[in-house]
N, C-alpha and C positions, 0 to 999 in steps of 0.2 A: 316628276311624274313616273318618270321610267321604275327608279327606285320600289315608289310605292302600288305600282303593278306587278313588277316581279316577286315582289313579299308576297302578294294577296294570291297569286298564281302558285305560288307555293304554298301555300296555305291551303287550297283548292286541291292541288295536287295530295295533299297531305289527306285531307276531309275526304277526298276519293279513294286513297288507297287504305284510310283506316272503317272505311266502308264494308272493301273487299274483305279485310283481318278480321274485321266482326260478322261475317256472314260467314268465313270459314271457320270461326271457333264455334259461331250456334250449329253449322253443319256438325262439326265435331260432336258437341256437346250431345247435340240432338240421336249421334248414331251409339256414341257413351250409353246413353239415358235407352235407346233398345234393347243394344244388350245388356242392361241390366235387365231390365223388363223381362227378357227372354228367362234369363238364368234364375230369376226371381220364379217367376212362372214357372218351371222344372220345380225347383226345391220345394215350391209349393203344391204341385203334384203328387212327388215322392211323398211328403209328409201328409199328404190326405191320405195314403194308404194305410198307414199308419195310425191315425185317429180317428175315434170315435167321432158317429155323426153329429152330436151335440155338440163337440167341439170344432167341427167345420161349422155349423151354424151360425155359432156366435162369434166364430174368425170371420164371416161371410159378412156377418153384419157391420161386424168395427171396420171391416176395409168399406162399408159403403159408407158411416161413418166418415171417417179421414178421404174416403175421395170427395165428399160433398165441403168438407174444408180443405183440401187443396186446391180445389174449382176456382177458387178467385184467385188464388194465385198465380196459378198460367193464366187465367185473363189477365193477372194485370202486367204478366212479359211482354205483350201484345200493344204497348201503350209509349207513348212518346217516340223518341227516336227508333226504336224498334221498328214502328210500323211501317215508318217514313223509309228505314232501310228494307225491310221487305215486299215493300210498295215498287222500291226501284231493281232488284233483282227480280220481280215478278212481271215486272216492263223488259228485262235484258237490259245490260250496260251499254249496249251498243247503240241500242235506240236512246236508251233516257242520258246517257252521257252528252251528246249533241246540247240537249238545253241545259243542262248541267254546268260545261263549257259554257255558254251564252250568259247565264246566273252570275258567273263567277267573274267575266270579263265583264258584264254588265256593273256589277255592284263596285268592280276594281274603279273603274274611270267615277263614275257615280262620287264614291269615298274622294279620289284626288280630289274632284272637281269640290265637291261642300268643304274639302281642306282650303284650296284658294280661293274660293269665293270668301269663306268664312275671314281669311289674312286681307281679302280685298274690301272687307269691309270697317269704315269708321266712323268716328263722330261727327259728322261732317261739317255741324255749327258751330264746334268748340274749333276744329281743323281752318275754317275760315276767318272764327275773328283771330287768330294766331298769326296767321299771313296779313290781317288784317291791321295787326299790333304792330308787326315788324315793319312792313311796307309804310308805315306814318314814322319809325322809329328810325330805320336804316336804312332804306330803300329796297332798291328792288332785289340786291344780293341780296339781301340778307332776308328777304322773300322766300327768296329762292332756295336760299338753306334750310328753311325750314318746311318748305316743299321736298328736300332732297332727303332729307330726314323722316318723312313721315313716307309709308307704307298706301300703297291701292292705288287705283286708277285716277280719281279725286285729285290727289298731290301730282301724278303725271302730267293730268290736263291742264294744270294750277303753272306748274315750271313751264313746260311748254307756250304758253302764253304770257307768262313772266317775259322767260328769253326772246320774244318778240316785241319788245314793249318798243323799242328804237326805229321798228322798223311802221310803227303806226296802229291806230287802235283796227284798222280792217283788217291788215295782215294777220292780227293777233286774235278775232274772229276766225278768221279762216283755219288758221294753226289748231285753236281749241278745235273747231268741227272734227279739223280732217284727226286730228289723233283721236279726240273722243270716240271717232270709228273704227279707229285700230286696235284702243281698248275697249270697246264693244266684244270685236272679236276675238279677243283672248279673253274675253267673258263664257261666248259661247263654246269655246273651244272644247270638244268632247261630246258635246249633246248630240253631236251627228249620230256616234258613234252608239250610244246607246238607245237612240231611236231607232238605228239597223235592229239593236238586237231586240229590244220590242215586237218588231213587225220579225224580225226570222225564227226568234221561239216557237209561239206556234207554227210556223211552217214547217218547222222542225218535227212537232208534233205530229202534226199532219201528214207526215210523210211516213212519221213511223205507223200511223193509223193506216195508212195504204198498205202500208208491208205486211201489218199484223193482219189485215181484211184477204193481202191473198195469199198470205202462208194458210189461211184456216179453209179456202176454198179448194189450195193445193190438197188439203188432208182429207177433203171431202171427193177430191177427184181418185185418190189414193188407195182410199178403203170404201167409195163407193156407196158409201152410207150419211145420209145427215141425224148425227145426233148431236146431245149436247157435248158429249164429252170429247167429239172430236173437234168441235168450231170452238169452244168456251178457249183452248189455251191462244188462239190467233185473235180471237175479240178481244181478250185481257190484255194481252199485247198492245192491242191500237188503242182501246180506253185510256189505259195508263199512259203511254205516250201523249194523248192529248190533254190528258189532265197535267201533265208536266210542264208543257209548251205553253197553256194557259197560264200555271201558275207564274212560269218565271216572265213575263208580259205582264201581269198584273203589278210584281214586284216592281219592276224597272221601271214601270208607266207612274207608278208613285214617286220613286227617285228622280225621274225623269221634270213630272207636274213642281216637284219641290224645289228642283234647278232654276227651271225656267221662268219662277216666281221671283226665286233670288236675283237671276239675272237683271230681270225688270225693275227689279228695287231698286239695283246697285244703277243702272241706266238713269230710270229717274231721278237718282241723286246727282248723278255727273252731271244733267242736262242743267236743273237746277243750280248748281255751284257753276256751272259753267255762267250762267245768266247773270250771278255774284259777283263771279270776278270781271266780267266787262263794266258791270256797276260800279265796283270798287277804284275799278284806274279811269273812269270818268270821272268819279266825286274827288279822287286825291289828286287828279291830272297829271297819272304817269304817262301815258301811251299820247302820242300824239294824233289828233282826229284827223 
């Protein structure tokens, strides 16, 4: 688990600073793309003094021309991941990175857990009459190896109860309960964790929504004046943070509802196989009553 957090934190780590590199080459690009403009704008000056009006007319018109076909083009730089990144430097990194962080540690445990759940899960009717084959064929070893060979929770509860068989069919009742509870909890293990960050996302947001409400009232105490252009940069601030905080609570609460499904599966499989294997060494009379 350790492993496959510190990848995905790197990963994050990575997807954050190739964030920053593309907001600093669009700054670039963006100040490139002025001066050009600028210098375009001179030479096209100089060269109207120079020509006749007929031919600044019909120059006037081809550039409205060609801006009316370039028009979709900058809309469409404005689209996909773009937007998404200038959505988050228009929130500030310091606010929108908090849920950012929470996304990323959220989906890390999230991915472990659907990893082991997924290895903890099996055929569980083919997995019983198998134990079921062996324990008529060689007794209870050789039960048991084949519990020790097979993968999940299922095979744990199955050995565990095996290796009790001497001591009587109650003990070996009690043995299945109490482990089935203990692999219970290595079932659950992590969901705490991504239910904090559920419920701290949006408070994350929220907090950035309080900062952004009084940095905009700071500006109004400042210049003394309320308009829009002095509130608009501290409201966009808290909007955008709370729409961040939501999103990633949305995400996690899906990841989360999908856990907690599997979990319940894999449970009411154990409970059932468990009810099997007390069946089974009653009908073969291994365990003594």
């Amino acid at each position: 688990m350790k492993k496959v957090l510190v990848l995905i934190l790197t990963l994050g780590l990575i997807f954050t600073t190739g964030f920053n590199a593309t907001a600093q080459d669009e700054a670039a690009g963006q100040t490139e793309a002025v001066n050009a403009a600028d210098a375009t704008e001179e030479m096209e000056s100089e060269a109207a003094d120079a020509v006749p009006a007929d031919a600044v007319q019909s120059t006037i018109v081809t550039e409205d021309e060609s801006a009316e076909t370039e028009a979709p083009k900058d809309a469409e730089k404005l689209t996909g991941h773009k937007v998404i990144l200038q959505k988050f430097l228009e929130g500030t990194a310091s606010f929108m990175a908090l849920p950012l962080i929470c996304l990323i540690l959220g989906l890390a445990i999230a991915l472990e857990r659907i990893l082991s759940l997924s290895l903890a899960s099996i055929n569980n009717a083919k997995f019983i009459d198998r134990v079921e084959e062996a324990l008529v064929r060689g007794g209870v070893e050789e039960a048991k190896d084949v519990c020790r060979d097979t993968r999940g929770p299922v095979a744990s509860i199955f050995y565990q109860g095996l290796d009790r068989t001497d001591e009587g069919l109650e003990m070996v009742e009690k043995s299945v309960i109490s482990y089935g509870s203990v692999q219970m909890g290595q079932l659950e293990k992590g969901l705490v964790w991504i239910s904090l960050f559920i419920a701290l996302a949006p408070m994350l947001g929220f907090l950035g929504t309080v900062i952004g409400m009084i940095m905009a009232f700071d500006k109004i105490q400042t210049v003394g004046d309320i308009s829009p252009s002095i509130v608009a940069g501290g409201i966009k601030v808290a909007l955008l943070t709370t729409v961040a905080g939501l999103i990633v609570a949305i995400i996690l609460q899906l990841f989360y509802n999908y856990l907690v499904s599997r979990v319940d599966s894999i449970t009411n499989k154990m409970e059932d196989a468990s009810i099997r294997l007390i069946d089974m060494m009653i009908r073969h009379k291994v365990a003594k009553l």
